[in-house]
C-alpha positions as CSV (number, residue, x, y, z in Angstrom):
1,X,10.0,1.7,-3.3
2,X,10.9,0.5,-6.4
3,X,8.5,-0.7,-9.1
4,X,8.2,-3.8,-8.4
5,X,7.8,-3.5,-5.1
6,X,4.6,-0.5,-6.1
7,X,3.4,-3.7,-8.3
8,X,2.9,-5.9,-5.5
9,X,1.1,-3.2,-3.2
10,X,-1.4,-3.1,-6.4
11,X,-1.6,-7.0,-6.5
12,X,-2.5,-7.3,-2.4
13,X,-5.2,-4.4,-2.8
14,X,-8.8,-5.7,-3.0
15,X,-10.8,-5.9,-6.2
16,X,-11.9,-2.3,-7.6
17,X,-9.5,-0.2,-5.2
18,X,-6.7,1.5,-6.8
19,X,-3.2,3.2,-4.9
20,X,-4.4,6.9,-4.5
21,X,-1.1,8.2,-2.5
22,X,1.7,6.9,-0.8
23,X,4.0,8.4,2.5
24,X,6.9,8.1,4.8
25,X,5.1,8.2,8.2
26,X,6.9,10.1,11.1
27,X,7.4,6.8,12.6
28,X,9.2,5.7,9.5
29,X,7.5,3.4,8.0
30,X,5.3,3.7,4.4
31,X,1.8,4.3,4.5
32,X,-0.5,3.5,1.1
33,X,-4.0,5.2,0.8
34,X,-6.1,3.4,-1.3
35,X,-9.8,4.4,-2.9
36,X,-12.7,2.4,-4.2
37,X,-15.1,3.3,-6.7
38,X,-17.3,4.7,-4.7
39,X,-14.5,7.1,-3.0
40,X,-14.2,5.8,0.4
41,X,-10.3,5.9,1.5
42,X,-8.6,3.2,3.0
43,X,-4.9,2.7,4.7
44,X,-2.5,0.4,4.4
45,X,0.9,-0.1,6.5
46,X,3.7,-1.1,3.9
47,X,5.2,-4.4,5.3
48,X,9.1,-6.1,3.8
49,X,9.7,-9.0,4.3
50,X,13.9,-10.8,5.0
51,X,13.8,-10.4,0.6
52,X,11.9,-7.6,0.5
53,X,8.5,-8.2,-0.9
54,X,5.7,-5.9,-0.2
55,X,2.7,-7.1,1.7
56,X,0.1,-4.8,3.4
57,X,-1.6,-4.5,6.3
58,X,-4.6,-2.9,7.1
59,X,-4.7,0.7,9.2
């Protein structure tokens, strides 16, 4: 992913979570884990779009 593309996974997150780690799944796509400030993990499926623009969707 390329910086931009790490930007926009930052911008879709809600407010007070922040990108704790990022993988290549077995199934090959990208997986984001994301924390709030009180610790709880969520995960994200990395989605491209046709111009490739990040959007996520929830695990």
């Amino acid at each position: 992913m390329t910086d931009k593309q790490i930007k926009q996974c930052i911008d879709c997150l809600p407010a007070g979570q922040t990108i704790s780690r990022a993988y290549r799944a077995y199934e090959g796509d990208i997986r984001v884990i994301s924390e709030d400030r009180k610790g709880n993990e969520y995960r994200y499926k990395v989605v491209f779009d046709e111009v490739f623009n990040v959007s996520l969707v929830p695990f």
